[in-house]
C-alpha positions as CSV (number, residue, x, y, z in Angstrom):
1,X,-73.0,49.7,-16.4
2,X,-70.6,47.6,-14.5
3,X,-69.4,44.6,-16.3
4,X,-68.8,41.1,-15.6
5,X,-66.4,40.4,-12.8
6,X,-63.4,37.9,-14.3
7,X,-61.9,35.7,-12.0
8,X,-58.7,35.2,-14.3
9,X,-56.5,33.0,-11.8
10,X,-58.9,30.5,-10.0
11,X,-61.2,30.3,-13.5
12,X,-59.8,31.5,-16.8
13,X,-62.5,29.5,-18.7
14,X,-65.4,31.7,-17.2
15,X,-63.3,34.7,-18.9
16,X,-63.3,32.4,-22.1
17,X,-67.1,32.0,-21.8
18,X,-68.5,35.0,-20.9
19,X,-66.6,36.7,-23.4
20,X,-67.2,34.4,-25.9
21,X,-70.7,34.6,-25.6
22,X,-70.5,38.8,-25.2
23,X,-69.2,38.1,-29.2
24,X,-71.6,36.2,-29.9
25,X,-74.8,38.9,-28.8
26,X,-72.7,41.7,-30.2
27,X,-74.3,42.8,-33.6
28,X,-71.5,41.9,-36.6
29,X,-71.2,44.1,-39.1
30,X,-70.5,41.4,-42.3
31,X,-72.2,37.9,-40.5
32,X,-75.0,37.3,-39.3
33,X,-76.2,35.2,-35.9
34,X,-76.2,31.9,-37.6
35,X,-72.2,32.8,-39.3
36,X,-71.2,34.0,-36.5
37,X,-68.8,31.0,-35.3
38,X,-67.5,30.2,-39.0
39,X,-66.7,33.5,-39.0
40,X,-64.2,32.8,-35.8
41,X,-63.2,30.1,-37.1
42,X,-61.0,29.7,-34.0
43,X,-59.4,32.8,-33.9
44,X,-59.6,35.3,-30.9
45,X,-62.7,37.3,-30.1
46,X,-61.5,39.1,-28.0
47,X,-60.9,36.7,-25.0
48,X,-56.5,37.5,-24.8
49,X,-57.2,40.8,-24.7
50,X,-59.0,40.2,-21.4
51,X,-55.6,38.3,-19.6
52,X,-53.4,40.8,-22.0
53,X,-54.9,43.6,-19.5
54,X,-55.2,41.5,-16.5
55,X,-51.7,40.7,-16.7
56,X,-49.5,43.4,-18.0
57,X,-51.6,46.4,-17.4
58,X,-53.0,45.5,-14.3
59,X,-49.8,43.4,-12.8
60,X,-51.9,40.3,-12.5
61,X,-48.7,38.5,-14.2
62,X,-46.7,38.6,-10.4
63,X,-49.8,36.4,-9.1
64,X,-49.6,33.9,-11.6
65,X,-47.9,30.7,-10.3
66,X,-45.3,28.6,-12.4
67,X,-45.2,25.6,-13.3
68,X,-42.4,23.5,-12.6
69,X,-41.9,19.9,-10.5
70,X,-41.5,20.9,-7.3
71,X,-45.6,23.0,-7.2
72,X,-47.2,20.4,-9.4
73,X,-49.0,19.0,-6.4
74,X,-49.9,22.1,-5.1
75,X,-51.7,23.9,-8.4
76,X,-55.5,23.6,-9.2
77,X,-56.8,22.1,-12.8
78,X,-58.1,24.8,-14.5
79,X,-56.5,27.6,-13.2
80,X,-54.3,30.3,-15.1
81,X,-49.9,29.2,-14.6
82,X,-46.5,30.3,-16.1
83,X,-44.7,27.4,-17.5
84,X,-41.1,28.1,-18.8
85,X,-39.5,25.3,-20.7
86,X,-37.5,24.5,-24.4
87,X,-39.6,22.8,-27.5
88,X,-38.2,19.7,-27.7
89,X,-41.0,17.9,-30.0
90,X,-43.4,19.1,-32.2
91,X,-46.8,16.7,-33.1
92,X,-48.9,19.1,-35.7
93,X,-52.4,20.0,-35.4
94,X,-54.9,18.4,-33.7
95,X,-58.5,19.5,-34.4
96,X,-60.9,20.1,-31.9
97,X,-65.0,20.8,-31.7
98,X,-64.2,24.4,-31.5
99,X,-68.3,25.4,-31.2
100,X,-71.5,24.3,-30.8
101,X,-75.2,24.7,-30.7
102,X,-77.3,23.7,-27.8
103,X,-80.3,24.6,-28.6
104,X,-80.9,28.0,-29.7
105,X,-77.2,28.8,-28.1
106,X,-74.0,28.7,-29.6
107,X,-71.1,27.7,-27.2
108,X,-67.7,27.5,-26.7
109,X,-64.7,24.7,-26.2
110,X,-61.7,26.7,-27.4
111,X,-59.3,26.3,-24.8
112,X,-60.6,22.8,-23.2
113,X,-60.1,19.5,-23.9
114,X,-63.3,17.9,-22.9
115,X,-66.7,19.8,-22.9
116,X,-68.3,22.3,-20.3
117,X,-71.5,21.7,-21.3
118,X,-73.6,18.7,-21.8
119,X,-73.5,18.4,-25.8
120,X,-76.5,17.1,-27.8
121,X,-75.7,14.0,-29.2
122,X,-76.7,15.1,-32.6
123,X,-76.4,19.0,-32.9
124,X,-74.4,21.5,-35.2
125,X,-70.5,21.9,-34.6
126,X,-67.8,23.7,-35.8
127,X,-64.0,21.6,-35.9
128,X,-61.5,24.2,-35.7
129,X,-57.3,23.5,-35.1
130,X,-54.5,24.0,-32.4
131,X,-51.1,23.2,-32.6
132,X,-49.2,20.5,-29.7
133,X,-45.8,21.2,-28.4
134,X,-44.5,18.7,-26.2
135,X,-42.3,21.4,-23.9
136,X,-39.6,20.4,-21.6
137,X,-37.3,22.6,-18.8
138,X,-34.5,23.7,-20.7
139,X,-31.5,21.0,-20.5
140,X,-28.7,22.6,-18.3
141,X,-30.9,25.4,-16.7
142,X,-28.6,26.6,-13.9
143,X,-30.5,26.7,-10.3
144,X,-30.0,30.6,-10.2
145,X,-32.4,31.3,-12.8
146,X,-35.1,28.8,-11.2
147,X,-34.8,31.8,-8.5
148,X,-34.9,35.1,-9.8
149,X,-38.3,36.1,-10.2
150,X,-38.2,37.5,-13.2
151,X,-41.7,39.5,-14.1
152,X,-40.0,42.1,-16.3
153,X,-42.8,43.3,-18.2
154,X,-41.5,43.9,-21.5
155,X,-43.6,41.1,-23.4
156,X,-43.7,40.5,-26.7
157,X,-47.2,38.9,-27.6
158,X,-46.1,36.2,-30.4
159,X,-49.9,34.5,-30.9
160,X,-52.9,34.8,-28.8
161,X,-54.0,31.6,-27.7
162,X,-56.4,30.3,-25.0
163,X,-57.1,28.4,-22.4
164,X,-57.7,24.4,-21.1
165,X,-60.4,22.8,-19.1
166,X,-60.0,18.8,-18.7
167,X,-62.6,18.8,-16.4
168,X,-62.4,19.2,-12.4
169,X,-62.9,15.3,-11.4
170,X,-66.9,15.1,-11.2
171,X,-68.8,12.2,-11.4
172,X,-71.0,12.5,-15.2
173,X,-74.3,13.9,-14.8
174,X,-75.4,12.8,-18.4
175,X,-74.4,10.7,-21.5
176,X,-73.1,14.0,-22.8
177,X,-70.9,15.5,-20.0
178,X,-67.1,15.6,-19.7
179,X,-67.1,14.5,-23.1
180,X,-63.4,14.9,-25.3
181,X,-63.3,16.4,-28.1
182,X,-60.4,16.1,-29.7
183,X,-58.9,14.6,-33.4
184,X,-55.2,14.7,-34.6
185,X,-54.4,15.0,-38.0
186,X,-52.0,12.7,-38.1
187,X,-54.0,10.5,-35.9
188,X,-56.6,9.7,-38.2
189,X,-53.7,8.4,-40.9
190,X,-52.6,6.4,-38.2
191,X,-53.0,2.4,-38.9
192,X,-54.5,2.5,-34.9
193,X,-56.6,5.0,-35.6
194,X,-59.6,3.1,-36.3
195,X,-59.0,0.1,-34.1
196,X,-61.4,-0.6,-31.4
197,X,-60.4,0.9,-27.8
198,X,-60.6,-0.3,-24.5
199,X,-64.0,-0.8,-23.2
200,X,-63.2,1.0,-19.9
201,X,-60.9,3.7,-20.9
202,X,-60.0,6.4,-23.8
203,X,-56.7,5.7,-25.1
204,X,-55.1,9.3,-24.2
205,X,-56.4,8.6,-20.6
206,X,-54.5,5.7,-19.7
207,X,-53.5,6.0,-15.8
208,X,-49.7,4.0,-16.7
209,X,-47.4,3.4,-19.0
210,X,-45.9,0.4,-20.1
211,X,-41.8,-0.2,-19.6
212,X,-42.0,-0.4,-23.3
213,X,-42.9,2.7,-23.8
214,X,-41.6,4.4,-21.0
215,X,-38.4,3.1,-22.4
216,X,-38.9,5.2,-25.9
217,X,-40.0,7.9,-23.6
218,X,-37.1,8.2,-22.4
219,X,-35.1,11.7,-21.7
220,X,-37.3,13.4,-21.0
221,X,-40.0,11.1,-19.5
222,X,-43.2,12.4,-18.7
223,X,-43.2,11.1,-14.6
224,X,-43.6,14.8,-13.2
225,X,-42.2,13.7,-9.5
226,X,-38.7,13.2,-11.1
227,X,-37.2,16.8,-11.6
228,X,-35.2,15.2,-14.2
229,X,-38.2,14.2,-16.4
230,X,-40.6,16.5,-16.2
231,X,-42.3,17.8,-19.0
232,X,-45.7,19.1,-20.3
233,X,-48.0,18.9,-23.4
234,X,-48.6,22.8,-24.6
235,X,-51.7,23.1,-26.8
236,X,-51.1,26.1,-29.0
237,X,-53.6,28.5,-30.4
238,X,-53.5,31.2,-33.5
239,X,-49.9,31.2,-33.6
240,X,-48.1,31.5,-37.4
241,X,-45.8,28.0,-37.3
242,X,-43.1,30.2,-38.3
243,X,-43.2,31.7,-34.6
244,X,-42.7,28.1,-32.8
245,X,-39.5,25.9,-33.5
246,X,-37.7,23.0,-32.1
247,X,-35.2,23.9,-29.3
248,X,-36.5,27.4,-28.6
249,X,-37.7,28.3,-25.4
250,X,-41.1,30.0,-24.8
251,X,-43.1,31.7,-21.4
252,X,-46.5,30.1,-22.0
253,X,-49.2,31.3,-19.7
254,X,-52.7,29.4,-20.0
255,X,-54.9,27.1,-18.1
256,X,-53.5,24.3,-16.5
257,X,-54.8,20.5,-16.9
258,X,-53.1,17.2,-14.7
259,X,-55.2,14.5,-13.2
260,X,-52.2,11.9,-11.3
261,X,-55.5,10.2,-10.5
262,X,-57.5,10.5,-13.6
263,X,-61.0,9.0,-13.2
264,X,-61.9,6.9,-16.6
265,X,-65.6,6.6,-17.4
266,X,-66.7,2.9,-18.6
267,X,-68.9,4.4,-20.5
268,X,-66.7,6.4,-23.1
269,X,-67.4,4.6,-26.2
270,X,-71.3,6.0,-25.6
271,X,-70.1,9.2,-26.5
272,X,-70.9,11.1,-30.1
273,X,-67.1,11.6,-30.2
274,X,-66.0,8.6,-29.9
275,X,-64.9,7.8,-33.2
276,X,-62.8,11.2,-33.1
277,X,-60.7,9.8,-29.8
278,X,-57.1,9.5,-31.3
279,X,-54.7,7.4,-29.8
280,X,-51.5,9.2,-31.0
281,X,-50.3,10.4,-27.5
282,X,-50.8,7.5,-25.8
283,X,-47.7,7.6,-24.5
284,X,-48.3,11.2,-22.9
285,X,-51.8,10.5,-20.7
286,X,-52.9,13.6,-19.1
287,X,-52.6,11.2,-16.1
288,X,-48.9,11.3,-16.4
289,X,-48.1,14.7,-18.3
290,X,-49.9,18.5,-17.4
291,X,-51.6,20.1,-20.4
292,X,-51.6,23.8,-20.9
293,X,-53.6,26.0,-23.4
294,X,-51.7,28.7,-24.6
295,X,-53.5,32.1,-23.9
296,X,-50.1,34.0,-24.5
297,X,-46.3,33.1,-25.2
298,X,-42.8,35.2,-26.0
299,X,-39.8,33.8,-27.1
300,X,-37.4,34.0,-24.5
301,X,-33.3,34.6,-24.7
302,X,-30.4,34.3,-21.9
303,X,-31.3,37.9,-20.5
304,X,-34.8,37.0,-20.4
305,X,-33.2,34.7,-17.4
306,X,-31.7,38.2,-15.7
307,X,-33.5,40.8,-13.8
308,X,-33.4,44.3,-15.0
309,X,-30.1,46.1,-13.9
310,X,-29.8,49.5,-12.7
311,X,-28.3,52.6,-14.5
312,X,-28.8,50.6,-18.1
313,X,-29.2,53.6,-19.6
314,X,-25.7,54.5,-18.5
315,X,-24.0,51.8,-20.6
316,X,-20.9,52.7,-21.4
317,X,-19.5,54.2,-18.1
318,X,-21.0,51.3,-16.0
319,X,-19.5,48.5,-18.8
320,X,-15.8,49.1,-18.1
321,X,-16.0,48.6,-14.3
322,X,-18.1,45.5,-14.5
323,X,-15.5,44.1,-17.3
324,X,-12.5,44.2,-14.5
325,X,-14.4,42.9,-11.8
326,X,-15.2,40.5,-14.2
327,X,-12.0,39.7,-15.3
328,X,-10.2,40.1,-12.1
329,X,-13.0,37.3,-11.1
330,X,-12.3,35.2,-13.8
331,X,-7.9,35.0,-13.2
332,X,-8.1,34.4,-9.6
333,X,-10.5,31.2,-10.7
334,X,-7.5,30.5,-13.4
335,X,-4.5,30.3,-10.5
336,X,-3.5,34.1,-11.8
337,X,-3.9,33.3,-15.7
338,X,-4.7,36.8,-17.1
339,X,-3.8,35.4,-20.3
340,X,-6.5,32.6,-20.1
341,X,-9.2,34.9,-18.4
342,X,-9.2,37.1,-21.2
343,X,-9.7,34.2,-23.5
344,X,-12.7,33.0,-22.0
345,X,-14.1,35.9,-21.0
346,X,-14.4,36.6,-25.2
347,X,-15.7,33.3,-25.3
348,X,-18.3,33.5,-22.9
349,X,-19.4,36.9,-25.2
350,X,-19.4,34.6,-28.5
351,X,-22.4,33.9,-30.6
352,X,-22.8,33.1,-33.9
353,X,-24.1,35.9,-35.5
354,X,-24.1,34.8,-39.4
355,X,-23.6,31.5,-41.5
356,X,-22.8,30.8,-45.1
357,X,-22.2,27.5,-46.8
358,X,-18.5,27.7,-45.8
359,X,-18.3,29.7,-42.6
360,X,-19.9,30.5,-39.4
361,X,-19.7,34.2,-38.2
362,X,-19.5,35.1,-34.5
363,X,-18.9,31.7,-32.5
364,X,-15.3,31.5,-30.5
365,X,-15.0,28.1,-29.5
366,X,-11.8,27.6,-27.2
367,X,-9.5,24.8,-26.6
368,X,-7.4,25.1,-22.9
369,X,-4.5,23.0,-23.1
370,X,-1.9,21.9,-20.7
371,X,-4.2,20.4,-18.2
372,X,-3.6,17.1,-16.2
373,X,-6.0,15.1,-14.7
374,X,-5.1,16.6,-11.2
375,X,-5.4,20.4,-12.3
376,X,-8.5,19.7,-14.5
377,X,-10.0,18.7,-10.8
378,X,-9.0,22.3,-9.7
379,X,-9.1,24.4,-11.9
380,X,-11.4,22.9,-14.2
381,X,-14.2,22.6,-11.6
382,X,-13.7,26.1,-10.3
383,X,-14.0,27.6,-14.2
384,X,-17.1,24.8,-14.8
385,X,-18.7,26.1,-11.7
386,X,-18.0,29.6,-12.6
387,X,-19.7,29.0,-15.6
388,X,-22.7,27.7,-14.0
389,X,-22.9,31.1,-11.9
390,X,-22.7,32.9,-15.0
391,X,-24.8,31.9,-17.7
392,X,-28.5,30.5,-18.0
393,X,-27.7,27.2,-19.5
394,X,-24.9,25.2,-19.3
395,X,-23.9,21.5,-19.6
396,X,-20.7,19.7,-19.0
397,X,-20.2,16.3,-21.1
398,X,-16.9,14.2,-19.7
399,X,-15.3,13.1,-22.9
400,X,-14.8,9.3,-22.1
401,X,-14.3,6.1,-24.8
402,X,-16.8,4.3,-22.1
403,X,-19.3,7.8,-22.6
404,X,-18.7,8.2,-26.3
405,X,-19.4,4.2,-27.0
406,X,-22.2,4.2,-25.2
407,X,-23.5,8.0,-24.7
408,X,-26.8,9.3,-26.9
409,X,-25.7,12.1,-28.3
410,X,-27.9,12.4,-31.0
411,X,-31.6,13.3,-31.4
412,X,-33.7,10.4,-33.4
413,X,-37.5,10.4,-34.2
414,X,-38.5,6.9,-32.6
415,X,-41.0,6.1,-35.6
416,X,-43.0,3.6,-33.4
417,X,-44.3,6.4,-31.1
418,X,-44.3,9.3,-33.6
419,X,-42.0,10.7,-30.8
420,X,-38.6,12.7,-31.1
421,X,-36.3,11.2,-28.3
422,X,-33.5,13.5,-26.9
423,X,-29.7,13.4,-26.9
424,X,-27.4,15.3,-24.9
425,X,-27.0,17.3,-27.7
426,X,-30.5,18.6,-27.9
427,X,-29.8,22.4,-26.6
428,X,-31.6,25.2,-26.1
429,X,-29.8,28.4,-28.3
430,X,-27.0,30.0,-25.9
431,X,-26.2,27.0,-23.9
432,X,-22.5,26.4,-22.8
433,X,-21.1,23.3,-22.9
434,X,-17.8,22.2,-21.5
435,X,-15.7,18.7,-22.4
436,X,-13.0,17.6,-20.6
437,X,-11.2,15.3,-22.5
438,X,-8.8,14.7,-19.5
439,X,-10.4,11.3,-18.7
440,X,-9.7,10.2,-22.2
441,X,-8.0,7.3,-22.2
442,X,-6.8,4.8,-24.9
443,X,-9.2,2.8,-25.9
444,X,-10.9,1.1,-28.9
445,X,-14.4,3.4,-30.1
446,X,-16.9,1.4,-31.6
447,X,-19.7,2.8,-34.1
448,X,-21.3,4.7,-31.6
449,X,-18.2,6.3,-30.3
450,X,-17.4,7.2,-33.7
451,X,-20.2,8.8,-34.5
452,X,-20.7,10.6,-31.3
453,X,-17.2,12.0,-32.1
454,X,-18.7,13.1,-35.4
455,X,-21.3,14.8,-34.5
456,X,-19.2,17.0,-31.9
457,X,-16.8,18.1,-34.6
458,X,-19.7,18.7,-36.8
459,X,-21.4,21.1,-33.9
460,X,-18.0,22.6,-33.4
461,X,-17.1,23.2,-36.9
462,X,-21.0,24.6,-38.5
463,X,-23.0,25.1,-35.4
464,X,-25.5,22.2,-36.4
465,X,-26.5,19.2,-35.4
466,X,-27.8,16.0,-36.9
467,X,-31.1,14.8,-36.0
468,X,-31.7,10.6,-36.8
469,X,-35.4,10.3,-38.8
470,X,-34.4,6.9,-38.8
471,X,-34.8,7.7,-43.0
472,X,-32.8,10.3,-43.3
473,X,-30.8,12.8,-41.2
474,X,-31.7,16.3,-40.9
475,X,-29.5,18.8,-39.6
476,X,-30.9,21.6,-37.1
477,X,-29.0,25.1,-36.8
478,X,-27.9,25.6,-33.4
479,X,-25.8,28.5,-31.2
480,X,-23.7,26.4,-28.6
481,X,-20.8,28.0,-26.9
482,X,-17.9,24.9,-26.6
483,X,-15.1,25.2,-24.4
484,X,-12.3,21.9,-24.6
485,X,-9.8,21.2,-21.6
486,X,-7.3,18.7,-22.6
487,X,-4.1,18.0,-22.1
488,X,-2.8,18.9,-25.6
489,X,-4.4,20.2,-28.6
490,X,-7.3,18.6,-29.5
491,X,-7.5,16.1,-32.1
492,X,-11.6,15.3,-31.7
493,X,-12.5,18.9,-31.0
494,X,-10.2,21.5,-33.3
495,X,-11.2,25.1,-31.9
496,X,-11.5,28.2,-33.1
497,X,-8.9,29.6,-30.4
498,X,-6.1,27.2,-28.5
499,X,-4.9,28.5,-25.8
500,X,-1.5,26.9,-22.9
501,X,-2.8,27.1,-19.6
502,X,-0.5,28.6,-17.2
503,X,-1.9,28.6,-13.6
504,X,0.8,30.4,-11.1
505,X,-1.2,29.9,-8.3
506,X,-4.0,27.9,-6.5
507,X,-6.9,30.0,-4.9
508,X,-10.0,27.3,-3.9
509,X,-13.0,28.2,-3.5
510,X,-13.6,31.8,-5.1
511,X,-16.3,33.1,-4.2
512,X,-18.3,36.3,-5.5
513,X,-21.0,38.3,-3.7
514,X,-24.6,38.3,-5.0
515,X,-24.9,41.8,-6.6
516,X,-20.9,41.1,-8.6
517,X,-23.1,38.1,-10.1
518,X,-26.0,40.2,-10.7
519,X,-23.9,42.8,-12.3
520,X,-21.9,39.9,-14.6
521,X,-24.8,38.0,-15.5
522,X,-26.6,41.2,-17.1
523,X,-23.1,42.1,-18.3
524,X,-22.8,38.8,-20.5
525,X,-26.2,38.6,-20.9
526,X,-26.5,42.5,-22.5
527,X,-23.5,42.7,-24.6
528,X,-23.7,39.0,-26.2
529,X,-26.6,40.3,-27.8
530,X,-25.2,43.7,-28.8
531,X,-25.6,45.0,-32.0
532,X,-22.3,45.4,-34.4
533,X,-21.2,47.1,-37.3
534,X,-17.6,48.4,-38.5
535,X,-16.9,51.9,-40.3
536,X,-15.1,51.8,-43.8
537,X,-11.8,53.3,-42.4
538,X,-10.9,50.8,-39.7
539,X,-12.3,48.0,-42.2
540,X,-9.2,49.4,-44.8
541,X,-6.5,49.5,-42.1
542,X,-7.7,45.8,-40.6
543,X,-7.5,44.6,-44.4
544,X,-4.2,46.1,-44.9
545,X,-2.8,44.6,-41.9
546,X,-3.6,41.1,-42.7
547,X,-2.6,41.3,-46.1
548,X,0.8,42.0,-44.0
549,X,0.3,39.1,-41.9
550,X,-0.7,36.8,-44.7
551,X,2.8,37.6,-46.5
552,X,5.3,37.4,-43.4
553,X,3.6,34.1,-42.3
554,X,2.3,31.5,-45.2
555,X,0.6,29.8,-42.7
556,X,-2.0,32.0,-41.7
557,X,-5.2,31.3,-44.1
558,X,-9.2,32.5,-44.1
559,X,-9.4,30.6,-40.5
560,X,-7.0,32.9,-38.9
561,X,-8.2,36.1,-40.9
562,X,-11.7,35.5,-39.5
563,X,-10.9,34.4,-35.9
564,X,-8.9,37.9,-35.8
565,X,-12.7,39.7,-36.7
566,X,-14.3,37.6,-34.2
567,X,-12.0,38.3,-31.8
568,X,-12.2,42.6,-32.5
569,X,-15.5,42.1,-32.4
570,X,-16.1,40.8,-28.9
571,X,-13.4,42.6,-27.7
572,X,-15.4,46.0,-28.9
573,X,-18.3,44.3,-27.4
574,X,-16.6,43.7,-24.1
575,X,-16.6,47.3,-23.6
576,X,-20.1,47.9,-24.2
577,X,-18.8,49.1,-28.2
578,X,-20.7,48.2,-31.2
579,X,-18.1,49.1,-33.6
580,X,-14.3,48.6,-33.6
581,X,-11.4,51.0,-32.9
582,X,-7.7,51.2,-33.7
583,X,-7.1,51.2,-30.0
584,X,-9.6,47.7,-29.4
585,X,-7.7,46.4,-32.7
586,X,-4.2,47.3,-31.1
587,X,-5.6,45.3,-27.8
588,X,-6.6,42.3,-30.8
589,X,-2.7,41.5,-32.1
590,X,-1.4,41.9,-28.7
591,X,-4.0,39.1,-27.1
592,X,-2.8,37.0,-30.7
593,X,1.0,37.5,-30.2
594,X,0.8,36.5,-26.4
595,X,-0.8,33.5,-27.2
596,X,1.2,32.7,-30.3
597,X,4.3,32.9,-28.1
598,X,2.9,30.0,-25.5
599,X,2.2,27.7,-28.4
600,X,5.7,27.9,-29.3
């Protein structure tokens, strides 16, 4: 016997359905008929195994279209997208009607916000619980990325979750039809809660927003013509919360809600749910923001950004090559700096790979000095840009008193809406950022600019960052790589590694063919993330050396000792080694005493 045909792209939720109701016939072993939907209790029956098959075993996942602001206007509610994009709020569980009986028949609304089916008025239900994720494009997303196609099929399923419907625009056939059916948590402690709505309208329906609120809003706002702004609310299903944290960025694929044009029905306060509308997202209307129900998500990481390369399982002969193409890259964008290439080539390999209450393991933030305003333009764009080319995400901040006086660096809850507004210092894990403190001028900083300056050095120093709860401050653990052009040493930023830039000569516009950045984008991409470990013999001789190093110069301390590992490290990792050798250890003190004579 054949089974039912699923139409998983133009209608998801008749996959939700009909399976939904195949579970429901199916004879249980432990429940019977009438505990069959407690039983559930929202979790999969079987419905994500459907797309799971569909889309990785079956390449349905190529056919899936993405989300993003430029084919907003072109995708159909209720059909299956891709939406890529970092967490940057969190607003805890809302619950949900989850089932109900009509009749004799037990149905379905897991993965819709308003109901297929006329619901009884009085009839049994089941409230079950998703979680909401207010997603964003990930700040400093390079344009490359937004065109590689990347449908590499090695997925990791994280949580099963499902699917939306908010209801193809259809004029109500009964008191019962398009009805919402959903309750926040937190919504029903809120002092609005209970307060009587508009007559014409249900509060998370509201076709505008008020400059009030758009002004808390904020970056990023939720007007989905602006590139700069878009965002979308992701309703997440079965997932542990362990699995879903601020700043990371997910792949969610579910069914796709937005209404620009959202028809309100004057009659709303006639449904049986009325008194479970909540009126916490107001300022996030599904006429202004998409919803998507999670079916599936991964995590995803910088080489989740970067097609596949060829002959990866030919790592180590292929690494060396790419390194000098690399590198040779890299000087010519330096005016002939070898010195400096080097340098940042190890920082662009950096990552913090441990932390303990005094250190952080891994990160090799570096400090270019010797730059004017006039070779910052040069050079400094060129390596900027070249950075862009490079990595996934990347962000440039132009250290100014006028930008740190009056620049929102820091991320604060606004209490009012219950939301968490941005600062340019909300990142995504991985994400470069550049300062060029060139422009910096004297000038008076005021509180702002003070603290803006505090929270850099605090970044650069433990890889954290403050977040304002208006009550208190809480500090989130972050991975940014920071790179410092000034004129001389940093006093705002201190970095691990300060380097004299020497430029001998001026090459514009370097320029790179399409497969070199293909080949150095997997390259940084693969061996950030490589494992590394040390073996006790070249541990001994590294120990005894510093020990050397620590008596000949007083001034060297802990600082020095472990920017020297960092630095062996990458340099291992730089050709495509997980563990250090004499011969990469030799390559260590020569980069150190190189260096060591510019500073003097």
């Amino acid at each position: 016997m054949v089974g039912p045909m699923y139409d998983f792209l133009q209608n998801p939720l008749g996959a939700v359905h009909l399976s939904f109701e195949k579970a429901m016939e199916a004879p249980p072993p432990l429940t019977s008929a009438a505990d069959r939907p407690a039983a559930f209790n929202g979790k999969d029956w079987g419905a994500v195994d459907l797309f799971n098959k569909f889309l990785f075993e079956e390449d349905g996942l190529a056919k899936v279209p993405i989300l993003e602001p430029s084919s907003i206007h072109l995708l159909k509610p209720n059909t299956l997208v891709r939406f890529r994009g970092m967490v940057q709020d969190m607003f805890g569980n809302e619950l949900y009607v989850g089932t109900f009986k009509d009749g004799s028949t037990w149905r379905t609304n897991k993965f819709a916000d308003v109901a297929s089916f006329p619901m009884p008025s009085t009839c049994e239900t089941q409230l079950w619980e998703r979680r909401l994720v207010h997603c964003i494009p990930v700040p400093g997303q390079n344009s490359w990325t937004l065109l590689e196609s990347n449908t590499n099929q090695n997925y990791r399923t994280i949580r099963d979750d499902g699917t939306t419907q908010h209801g193809d625009k259809r004029q109500r056939d009964g008191d019962f039809d398009n009805m919402d059916l959903n309750v926040s948590n937190h919504a029903r402690e809120s002092p609005s809660y209970n307060k009587k709505q508009k007559e014409d309208e249900y509060p998370c329906q509201s076709s505008h927003l008020s400059e009030d609120t758009m002004s808390q809003v904020s970056e990023p706002s939720s007007v989905v013509d602006d590139k700069t702004s878009f965002s979308c609310l992701v309703k997440v299903y079965d997932m542990p919360e362990s699995n879903l944290k601020l700043n990371d960025v997910f792949e969610f694929i579910g069914i796709y809600t937005f209404d620009p044009q959202l028809a309100v029905h004057k009659d709303a306060n006639d449904d049986p749910m009325y008194d479970l509308m909540e009126d916490v997202l107001d300022h996030l209307p599904p006429s202004k923001v998409p919803r998507l129900h999670c079916l599936i998500c991964r995590k995803l990481g910088a080489q989740d950004f970067i097609p596949k390369f060829p002959g990866v399982e030919s790592l180590p002969s292929m690494v060396r090559g790419i390194r000098e193409s690399l590198l040779g890259h890299l000087t010519q964008v330096l005016g002939n700096d070898g010195l400096a290439a080097q340098c940042v080539l190890l920082h662009l390999l950096s990552k913090l790979r441990a932390r303990s209450d005094w250190l952080t393991v891994g990160n090799l933030s570096l400090n270019l000095t010797s730059f004017t305003r006039e070779s910052a333009s040069i050079f400094g764009d060129q390596l900027i840009k070249t950075i862009q080319s490079l990595l996934p995400f990347s962000q440039a901040l132009p250290l100014t008193v006028e930008y740190l006086n009056t620049g929102t660096l820091q991320p604060r809850k606004n209490n009012q809406t219950g939301r968490l507004v941005s600062g340019a210092l909300q990142l995504a894990q991985g994400t470069h950022l550049t300062m060029d403190e060139t422009y910096l001028q004297a000038g008076e900083l005021n509180s702002n600019g003070v603290e803006n300056v505090r929270l850099l050095k605090h970044l650069m120093d433990w890889q954290k960052v403050e977040y304002d709860f208006e009550y208190y401050k809480l500090e989130m653990a972050a991975d940014i790589q920071m790179l410092i052009l000034s004129e001389g040493k940093s006093n705002i930023l201190p970095a691990d590694l300060v380097l004299p830039f020497r430029p001998t000569t001026v090459t514009c516009n370097v320029t790179a063919s399409a497969e070199q950045l293909k080949a150095w984008r997997w390259y940084l991409a693969t061996l950030r993330s490589l494992p590394y470990s040390n073996g006790p013999e070249i541990l001994e001789t590294v120990q005894d050396e510093m020990v050397v190093a620590m008596k000949e110069d007083q001034t060297v301390g802990s600082t020095d000792l472990n920017r020297w590992l960092t630095m062996a490290q990458l340099v291992s990792a730089s050709f495509g080694e997980n563990s250090l050798s004499l011969e990469r250890w030799q390559l260590v003190k020569e980069l150190e005493r190189l260096r060591k004579e510019r500073l003097k």
